[in-house]
C-alpha positions as CSV (number, residue, x, y, z in Angstrom):
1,X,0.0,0.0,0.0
2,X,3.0,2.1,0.7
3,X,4.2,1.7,-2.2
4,X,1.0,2.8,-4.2
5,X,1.0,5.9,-2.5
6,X,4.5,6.9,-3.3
7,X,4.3,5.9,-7.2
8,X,0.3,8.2,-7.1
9,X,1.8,10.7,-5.6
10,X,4.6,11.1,-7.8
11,X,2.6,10.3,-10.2
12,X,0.4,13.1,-9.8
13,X,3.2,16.1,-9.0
14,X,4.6,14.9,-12.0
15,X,1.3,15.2,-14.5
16,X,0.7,18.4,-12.6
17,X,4.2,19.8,-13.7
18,X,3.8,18.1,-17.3
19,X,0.3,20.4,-17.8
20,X,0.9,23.6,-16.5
21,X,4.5,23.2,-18.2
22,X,2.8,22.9,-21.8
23,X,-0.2,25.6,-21.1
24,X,-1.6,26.8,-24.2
25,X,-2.3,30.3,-25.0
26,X,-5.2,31.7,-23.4
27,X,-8.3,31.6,-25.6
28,X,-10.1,34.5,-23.4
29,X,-6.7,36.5,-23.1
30,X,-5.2,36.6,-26.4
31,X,-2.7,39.0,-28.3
32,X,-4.4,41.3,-30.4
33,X,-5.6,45.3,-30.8
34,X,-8.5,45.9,-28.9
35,X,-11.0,49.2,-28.2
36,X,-12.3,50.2,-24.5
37,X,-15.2,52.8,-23.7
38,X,-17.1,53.2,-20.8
39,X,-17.9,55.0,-17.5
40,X,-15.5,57.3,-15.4
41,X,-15.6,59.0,-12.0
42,X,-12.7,61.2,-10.3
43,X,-13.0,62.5,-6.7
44,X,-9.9,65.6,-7.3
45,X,-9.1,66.9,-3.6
46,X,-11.0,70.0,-3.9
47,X,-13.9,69.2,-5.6
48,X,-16.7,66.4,-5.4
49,X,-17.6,63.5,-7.6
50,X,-17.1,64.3,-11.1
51,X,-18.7,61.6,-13.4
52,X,-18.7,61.1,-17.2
53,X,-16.6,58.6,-20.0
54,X,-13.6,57.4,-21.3
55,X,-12.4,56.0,-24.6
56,X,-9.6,54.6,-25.8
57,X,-7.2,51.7,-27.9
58,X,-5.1,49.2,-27.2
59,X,-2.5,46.0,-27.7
60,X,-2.9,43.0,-26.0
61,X,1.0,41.5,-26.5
62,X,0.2,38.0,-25.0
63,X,-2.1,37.2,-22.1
64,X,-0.1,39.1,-19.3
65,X,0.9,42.5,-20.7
66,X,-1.4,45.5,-22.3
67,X,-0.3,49.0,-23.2
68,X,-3.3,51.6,-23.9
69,X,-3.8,55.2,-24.8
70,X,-7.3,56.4,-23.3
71,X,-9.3,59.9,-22.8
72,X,-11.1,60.0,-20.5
73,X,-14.3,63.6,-19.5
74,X,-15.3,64.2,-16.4
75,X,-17.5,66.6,-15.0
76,X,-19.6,68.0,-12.1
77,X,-21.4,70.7,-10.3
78,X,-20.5,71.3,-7.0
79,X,-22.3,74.2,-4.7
80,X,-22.3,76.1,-7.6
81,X,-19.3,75.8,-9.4
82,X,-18.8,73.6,-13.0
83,X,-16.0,71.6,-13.0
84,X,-14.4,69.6,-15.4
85,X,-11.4,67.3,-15.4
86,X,-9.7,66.0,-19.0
87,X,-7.3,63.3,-19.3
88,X,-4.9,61.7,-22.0
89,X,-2.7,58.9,-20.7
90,X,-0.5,56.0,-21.4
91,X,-1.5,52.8,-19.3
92,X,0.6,49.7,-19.2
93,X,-1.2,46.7,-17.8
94,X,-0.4,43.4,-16.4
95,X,-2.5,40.8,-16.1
96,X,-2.9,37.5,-13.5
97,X,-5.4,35.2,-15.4
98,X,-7.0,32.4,-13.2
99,X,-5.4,29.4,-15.2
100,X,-7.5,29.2,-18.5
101,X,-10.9,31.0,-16.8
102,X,-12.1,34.1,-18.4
103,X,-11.5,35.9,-15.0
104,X,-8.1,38.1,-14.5
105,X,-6.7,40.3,-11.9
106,X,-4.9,43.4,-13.3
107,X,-2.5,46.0,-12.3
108,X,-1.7,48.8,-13.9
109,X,0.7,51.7,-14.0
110,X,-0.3,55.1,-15.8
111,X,1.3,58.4,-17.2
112,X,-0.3,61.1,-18.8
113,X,-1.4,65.0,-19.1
114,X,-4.3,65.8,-17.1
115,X,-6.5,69.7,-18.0
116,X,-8.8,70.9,-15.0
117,X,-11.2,73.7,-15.6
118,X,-14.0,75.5,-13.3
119,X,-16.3,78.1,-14.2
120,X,-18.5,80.1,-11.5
121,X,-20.6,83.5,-12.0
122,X,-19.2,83.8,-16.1
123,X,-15.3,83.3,-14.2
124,X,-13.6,80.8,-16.0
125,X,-10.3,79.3,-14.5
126,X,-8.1,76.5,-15.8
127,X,-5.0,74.0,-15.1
128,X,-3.0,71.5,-16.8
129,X,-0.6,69.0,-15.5
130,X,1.6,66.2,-15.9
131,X,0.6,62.9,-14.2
132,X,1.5,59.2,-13.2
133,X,-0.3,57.2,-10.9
134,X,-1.2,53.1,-10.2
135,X,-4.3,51.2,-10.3
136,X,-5.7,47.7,-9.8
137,X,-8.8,45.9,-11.0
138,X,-10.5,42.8,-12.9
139,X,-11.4,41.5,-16.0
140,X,-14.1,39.6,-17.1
141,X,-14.3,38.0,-20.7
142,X,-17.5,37.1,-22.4
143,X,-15.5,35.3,-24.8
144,X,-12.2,35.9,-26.7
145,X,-13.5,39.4,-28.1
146,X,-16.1,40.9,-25.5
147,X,-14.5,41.3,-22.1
148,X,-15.9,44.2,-19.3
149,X,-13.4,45.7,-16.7
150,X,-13.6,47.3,-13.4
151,X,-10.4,49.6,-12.8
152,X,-9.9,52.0,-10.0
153,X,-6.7,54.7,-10.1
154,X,-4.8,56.5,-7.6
155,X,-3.2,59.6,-9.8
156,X,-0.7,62.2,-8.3
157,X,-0.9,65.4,-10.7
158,X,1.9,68.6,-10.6
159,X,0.9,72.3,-10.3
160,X,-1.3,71.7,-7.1
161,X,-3.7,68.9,-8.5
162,X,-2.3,66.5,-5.9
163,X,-3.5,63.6,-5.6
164,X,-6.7,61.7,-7.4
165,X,-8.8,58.9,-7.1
166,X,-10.7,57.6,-10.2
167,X,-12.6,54.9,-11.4
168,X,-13.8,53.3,-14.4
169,X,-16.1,50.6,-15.9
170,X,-15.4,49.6,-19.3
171,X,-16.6,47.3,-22.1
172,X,-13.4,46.0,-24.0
173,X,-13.7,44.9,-27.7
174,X,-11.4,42.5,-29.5
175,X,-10.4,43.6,-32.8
């Protein structure tokens, strides 16, 4: 019997190395361009929730690494006084996919140029800034070209922005 469960176990370790040694590509996760559009939110330091979308493109390289180019519009009215907040960025993503499930954890680490306005009483004042900032979420794939994302960012801005916590929901499209 002892010798049953020495030749099982080794057995099993050594199937276990043999298939996650010769892992396929991941259907869900694949290499490819891809579009994502969907809904923002930013809470900047001295202002309330600002809410509205973002858009953008990007590559898929293999099923762990993603760069991306993205706008994203936000906007608000708090006691009185319109705000807006614009962003361009760069976003390089990694990705931990659960083995071959169409669930993924994701990481990501941003740069980009962000353009704050507010207008009270006809007075109109703006700011632009560089930024960087680093972010987590998940993905979920429909199937190897529909996929939706949660993401949420923590972005430090120059000239006085400070630091700012977004969020987005997005629909991701396969090309």
């Amino acid at each position: 019997m002892r010798n049953f469960s020495t030749v099982f176990a080794a057995s099993a370790l050594a199937i276990g190395i043999g298939v996650s040694g010769a892992r396929a590509e991941s259907y869900y996760f694949s290499p490819g361009l891809y579009l994502v559009a969907g809904g923002a939110v930013a809470w900047p330091s001295n202002a309330g929730t600002l809410t509205g979308g973002m858009a953008g493109v990007g590559y898929r390289f293999d099923e762990f690494y993603t760069a991306e180019v993205n706008y994203s519009y936000t906007g608000g009215s708090v006691a009185g006084v319109n705000e807006r907040l614009q962003r361009i960025q760069t976003d390089f993503m990694g990705y931990l996919p659960f083995y071959d499930s169409p669930f993924a954890l994701m990481g990501d680490v941003n740069l980009g140029y962000a353009d704050a306005a507010a207008t009270i009483s006809g007075f109109h004042a703006g700011q632009s800034a560089f930024m960087a900032g680093l972010g987590g979420g998940a993905q979920l794939q429909f199937n190897s070209s529909w996929g939706l994302r949660a993401l949420g960012r923590y972005q430090w801005a120059s000239n006085g922005f400070g630091w700012t916590p977004s969020a987005e929901v997005s629909l991701v499209v396969r090309l």
